[in-house]
C-alpha positions in Angstrom: -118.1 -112.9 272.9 -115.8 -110.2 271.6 -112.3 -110.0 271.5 -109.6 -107.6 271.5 -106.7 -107.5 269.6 -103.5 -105.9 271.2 -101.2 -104.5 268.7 -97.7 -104.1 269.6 -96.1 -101.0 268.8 -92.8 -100.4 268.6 -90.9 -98.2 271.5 -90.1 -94.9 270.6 -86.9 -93.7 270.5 -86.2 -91.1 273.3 -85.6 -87.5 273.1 -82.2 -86.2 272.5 -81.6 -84.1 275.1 -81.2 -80.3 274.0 -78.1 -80.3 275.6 -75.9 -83.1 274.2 -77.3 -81.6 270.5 -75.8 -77.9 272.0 -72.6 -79.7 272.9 -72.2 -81.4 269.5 -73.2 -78.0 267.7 -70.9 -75.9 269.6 -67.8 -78.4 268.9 -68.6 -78.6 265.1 -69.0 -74.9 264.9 -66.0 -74.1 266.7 -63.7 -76.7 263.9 -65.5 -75.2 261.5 -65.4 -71.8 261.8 -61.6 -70.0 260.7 -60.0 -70.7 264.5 -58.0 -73.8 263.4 -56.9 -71.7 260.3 -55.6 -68.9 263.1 -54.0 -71.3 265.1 -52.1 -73.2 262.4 -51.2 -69.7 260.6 -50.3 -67.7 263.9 -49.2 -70.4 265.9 -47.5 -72.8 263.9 -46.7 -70.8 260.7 -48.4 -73.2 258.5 -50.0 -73.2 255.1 -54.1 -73.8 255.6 -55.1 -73.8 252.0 -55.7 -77.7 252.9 -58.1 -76.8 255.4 -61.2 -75.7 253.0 -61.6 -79.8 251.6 -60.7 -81.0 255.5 -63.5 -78.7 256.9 -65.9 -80.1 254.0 -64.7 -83.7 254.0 -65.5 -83.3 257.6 -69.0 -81.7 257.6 -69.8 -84.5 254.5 -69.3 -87.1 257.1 -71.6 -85.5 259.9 -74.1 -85.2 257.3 -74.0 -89.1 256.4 -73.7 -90.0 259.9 -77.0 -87.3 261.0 -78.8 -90.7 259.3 -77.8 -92.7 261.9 -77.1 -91.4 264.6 -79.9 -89.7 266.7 -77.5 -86.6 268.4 -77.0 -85.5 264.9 -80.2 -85.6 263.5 -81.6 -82.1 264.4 -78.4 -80.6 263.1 -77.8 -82.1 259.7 -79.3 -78.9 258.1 -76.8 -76.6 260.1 -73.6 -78.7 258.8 -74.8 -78.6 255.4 -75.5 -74.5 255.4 -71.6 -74.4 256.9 -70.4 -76.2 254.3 -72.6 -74.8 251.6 -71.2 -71.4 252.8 -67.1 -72.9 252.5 -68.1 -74.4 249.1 -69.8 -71.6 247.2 -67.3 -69.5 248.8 -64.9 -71.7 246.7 -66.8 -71.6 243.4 -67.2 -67.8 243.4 -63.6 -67.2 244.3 -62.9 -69.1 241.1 -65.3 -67.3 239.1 -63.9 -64.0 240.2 -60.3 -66.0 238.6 -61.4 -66.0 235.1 -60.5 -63.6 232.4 -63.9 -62.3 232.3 -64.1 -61.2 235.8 -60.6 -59.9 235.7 -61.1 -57.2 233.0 -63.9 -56.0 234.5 -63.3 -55.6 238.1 -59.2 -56.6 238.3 -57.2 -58.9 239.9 -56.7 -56.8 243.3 -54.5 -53.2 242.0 -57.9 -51.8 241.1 -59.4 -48.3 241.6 -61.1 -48.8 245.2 -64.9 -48.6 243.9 -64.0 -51.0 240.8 -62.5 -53.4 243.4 -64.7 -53.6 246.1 -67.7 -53.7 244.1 -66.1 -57.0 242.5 -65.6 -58.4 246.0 -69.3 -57.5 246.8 -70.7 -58.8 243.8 -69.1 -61.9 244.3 -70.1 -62.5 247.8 -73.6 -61.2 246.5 -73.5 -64.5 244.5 -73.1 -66.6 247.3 -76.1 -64.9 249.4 -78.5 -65.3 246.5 -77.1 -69.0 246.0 -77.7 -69.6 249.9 -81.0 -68.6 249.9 -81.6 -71.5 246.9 -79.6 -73.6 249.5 -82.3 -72.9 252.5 -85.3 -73.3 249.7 -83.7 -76.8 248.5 -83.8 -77.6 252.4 -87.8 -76.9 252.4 -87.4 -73.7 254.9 -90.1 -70.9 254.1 -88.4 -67.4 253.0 -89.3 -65.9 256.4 -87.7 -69.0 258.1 -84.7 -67.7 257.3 -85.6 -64.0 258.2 -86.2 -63.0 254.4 -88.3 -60.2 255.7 -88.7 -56.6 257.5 -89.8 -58.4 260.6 -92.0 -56.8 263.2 -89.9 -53.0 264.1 -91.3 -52.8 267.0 -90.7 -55.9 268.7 -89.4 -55.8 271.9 -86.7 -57.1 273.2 -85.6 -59.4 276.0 -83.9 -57.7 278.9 -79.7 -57.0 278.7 -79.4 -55.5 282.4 -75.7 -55.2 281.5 -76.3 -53.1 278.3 -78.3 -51.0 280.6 -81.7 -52.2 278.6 -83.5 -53.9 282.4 -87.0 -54.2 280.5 -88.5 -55.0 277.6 -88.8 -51.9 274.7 -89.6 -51.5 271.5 -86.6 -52.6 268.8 -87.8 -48.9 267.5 -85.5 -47.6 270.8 -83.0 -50.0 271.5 -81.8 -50.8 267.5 -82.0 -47.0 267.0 -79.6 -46.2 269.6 -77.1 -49.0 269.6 -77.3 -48.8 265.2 -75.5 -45.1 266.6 -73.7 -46.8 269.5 -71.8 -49.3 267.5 -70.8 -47.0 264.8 -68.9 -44.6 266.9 -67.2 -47.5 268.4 -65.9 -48.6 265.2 -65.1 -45.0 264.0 -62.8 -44.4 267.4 -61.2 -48.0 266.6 -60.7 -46.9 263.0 -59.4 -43.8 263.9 -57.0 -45.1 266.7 -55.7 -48.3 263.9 -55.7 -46.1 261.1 -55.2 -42.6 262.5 -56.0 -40.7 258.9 -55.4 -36.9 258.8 -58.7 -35.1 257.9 -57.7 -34.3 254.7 -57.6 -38.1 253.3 -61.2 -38.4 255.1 -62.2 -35.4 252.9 -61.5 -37.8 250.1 -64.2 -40.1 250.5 -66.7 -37.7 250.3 -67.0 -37.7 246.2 -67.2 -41.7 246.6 -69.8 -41.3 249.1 -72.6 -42.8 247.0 -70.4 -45.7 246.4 -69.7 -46.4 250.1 -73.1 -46.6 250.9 -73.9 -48.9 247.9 -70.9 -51.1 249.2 -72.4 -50.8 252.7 -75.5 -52.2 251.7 -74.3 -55.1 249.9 -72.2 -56.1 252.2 -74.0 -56.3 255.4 -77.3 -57.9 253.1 -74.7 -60.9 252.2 -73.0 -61.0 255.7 -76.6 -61.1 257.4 -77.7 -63.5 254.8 -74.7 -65.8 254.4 -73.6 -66.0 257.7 -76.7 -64.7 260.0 -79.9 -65.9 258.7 -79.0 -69.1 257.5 -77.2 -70.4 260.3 -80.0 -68.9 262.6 -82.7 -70.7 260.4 -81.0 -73.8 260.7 -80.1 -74.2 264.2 -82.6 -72.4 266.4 -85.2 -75.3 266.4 -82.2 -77.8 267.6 -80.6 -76.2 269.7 -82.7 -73.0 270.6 -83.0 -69.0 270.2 -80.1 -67.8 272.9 -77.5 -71.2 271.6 -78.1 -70.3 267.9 -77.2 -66.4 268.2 -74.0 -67.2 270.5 -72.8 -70.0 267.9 -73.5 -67.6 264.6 -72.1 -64.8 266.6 -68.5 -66.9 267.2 -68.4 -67.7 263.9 -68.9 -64.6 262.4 -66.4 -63.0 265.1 -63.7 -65.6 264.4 -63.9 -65.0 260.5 -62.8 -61.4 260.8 -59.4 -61.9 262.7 -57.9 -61.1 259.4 -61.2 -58.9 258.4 -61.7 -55.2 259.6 -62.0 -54.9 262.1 -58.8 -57.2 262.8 -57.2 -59.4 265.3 -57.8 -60.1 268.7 -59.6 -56.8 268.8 -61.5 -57.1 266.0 -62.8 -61.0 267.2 -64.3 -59.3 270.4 -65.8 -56.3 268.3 -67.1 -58.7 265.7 -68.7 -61.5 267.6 -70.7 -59.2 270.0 -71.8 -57.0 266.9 -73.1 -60.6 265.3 -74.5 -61.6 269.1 -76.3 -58.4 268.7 -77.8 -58.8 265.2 -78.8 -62.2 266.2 -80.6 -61.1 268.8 -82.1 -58.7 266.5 -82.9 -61.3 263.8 -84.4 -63.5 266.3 -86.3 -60.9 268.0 -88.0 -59.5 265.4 -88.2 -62.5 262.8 -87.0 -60.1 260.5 -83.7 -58.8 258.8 -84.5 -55.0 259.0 -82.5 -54.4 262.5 -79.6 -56.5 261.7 -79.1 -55.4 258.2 -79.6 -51.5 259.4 -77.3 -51.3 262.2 -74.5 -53.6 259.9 -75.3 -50.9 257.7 -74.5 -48.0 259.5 -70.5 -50.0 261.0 -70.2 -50.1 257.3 -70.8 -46.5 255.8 -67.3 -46.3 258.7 -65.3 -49.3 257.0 -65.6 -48.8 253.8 -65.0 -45.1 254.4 -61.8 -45.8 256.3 -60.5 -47.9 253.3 -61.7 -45.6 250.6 -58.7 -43.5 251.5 -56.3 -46.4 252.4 -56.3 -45.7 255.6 -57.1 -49.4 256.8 -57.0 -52.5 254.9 -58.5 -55.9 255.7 -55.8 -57.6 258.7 -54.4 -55.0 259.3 
């Protein structure tokens, strides 16, 4: 006579639903990001230096509660890459303090080129430091996007954008890399309204506007595209990831260039539109191209002075 032995197995624990974990990521990413730093500044006339340790303290906690409490889970990554971003942020803005960094780049009433390549170098450090960040957290190098990516990928639909089908990335980043750099030449032009002479200026620094261009959309893609893309897509999927990355990246350049309210719109559908590219593709070549290209205008624009960061 056999017998069977019935081993009870603990119930598993069900599925958070993909939408309380969007909820929760959209909320975090919204305190997070620089809007409670406009509010306070703009709408209160506050100080918001305090904010930087009250944004970390904050994201510290989520992190400790992602052990224990199940809606958090999928997004403990996420927090930590935002506050990864706040902190070495924080470290290489000291750095760029010390008397070493000082006599070789200045403390801000430097040449144009000596200045900005500081800055750039600086936020170079936290891009290369972020990508040790995503490594620590066991995600693969083209996890985060840290490749060409496939060119010719195409792309989902935008009837709106006047794109109805699916084409290659080949036609659609090719055109709007030209699309989005005329819009930001007529805003410069409108904001900073330079006579052609001073324009005529940057051409002898051309070589180090496109240098300057290059590093800063390769940190901006990495630091605030790739890495937040890597580390929410899987929680809270491809089309929540891009919008959240895309706010936060708008939000951060109300006192960037472009600035303000203006600048918020231009910026966050610029980053919906390299995320879509990163995500596309699974690759940084589109994103970092058409950033790229806005930039050769920026930095352009402030090589002569006629625009400057807020304003």
């Amino acid at each position: 006579m056999s017998t069977t032995t019935t081993v009870s197995r603990a119930p598993r624990a069900p599925a958070v639903p993909v939408k309380n974990v969007q909820v929760i990521a959209w909320i975090v990413t919204l305190l997070a990001s620089g809007l409670p730093s406009i509010l306070l500044a703009e709408l209160a006339h506050q100080n918001t230096a305090w904010l930087l340790w009250a944004r970390l303290v904050f994201l510290a906690g989520l992190v400790a509660a992602s052990f224990a409490v199940s809606v958090l889970r999928p997004l403990r990554s996420y927090f930590i890459v935002i506050a990864a971003v706040y902190l070495l942020e924080e470290l290489m803005s000291l750095a760029a303090a010390s008397p070493a960094w000082v006599a070789l780049f200045g403390s801000g009433g430097a040449p144009f080129a000596t200045d900005m390549l500081g800055n750039q170098l600086k936020r170079l450090g936290v891009s290369l430091l972020m990508i040790v960040v995503l490594l620590a957290l066991r995600y693969k190098p083209w996890q985060f996007f840290l490749r060409v990516g496939d060119l010719r990928a195409l792309i989902q639909p935008v009837r709106w954008l006047a794109f109805p089908k699916p084409v290659p990335w080949t036609n659609f980043g090719g055109q709007w890399a030209a699309y989005i750099s005329l819009g930001t030449l007529a805003f410069l032009f409108i904001a900073g309204r330079p006579q052609l002479s001073q324009l005529a200026r940057a051409l002898p620094i051309l070589p180090v506007v496109l240098l300057l261009a290059a590093m800063n959309a390769f940190n901006e893609e990495m630091t605030y595209r790739a890495s937040f893309l890597a580390t929410s897509e899987a929680a809270v999927g491809p089309r929540s990831a891009g919008l959240m990355a895309a706010a936060f990246f708008g939000i951060g350049h109300y006192y960037g260039v472009p600035y303000g309210i203006a600048g918020v719109i231009l910026a966050t559908f610029l980053g919906w539109m390299l995320g879509k590219a990163m995500l596309e593709t699974r690759g940084f070549f589109w994103a970092w191209f058409i950033h790229f290209l806005q930039d050769v205008a920026i930095f352009s624009f402030m090589a002569v002075g006629s625009i400057t960061p807020g304003g």
